[in-house]
C-alpha positions, 0 to 999 in steps of 0.5 A: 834442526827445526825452525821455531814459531811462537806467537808471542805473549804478553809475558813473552813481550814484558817480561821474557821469551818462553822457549817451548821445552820440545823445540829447546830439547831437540835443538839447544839442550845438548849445549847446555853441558850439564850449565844453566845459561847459554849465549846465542848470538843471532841475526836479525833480518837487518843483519845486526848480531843480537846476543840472548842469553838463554837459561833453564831452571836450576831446579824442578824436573821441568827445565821452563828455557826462556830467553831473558838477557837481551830480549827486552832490548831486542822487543823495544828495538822491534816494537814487539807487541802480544800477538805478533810472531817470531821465527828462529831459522837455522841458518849458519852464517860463520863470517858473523859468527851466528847460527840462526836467525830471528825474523818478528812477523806482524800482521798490518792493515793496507787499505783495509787488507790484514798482510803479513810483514817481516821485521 
């Protein structure tokens, strides 16, 4: 399974996570089994289990999988902002009962310099 990379939004941070359709396809979609709403248990860089609930269309050819229940709460928690990015990693952790993690990158200034920090 691929990681996922997203730049996010101003849509993604007010209002919900839009879930590129190949990435959704090629990794979550066989799990739906033929529902409309998935839990995904996820682990932040801290170690906290955050719980998104992801979902797809019920309607239309075109499934548009987005990530609404618990997104908001996580991009306040984060001070998430349009333009900063965030990383899905495949990473199996059965102790905590997650599969992937989730990493926010934002670009800082330090002394003048734009660098890279994970959240």
């Amino acid at each position: 399974m691929a990681n996922l990379r997203k730049t996010l939004s101003e849509t993604d941070v007010e209002v919900r996570f839009s879930v590129p359709s190949k990435w959704f396809r090629e990794n979550l979609y066989s799990r739906f089994e033929g529902k409309f709403f998935l839990d995904l248990p996820v682990k932040d860089r801290s170690g906290e289990v955050q719980s998104f609930g992801f979902s797809v269309r019920t309607k239309g050819k075109h499934l548009k999988p987005v990530i609404s229940r618990g997104w908001r709460k996580f991009v306040h928690a984060k001070g998430l902002k349009p333009g900063n990015k965030i990383v899905f990693v495949r990473e199996n952790d059965p102790e905590m009962g997650t599969e992937y993690t989730v990493e926010v990158v934002k670009e800082i200034k330090l002394f003048g310099r734009d660098i890279q920090g994970r959240v």
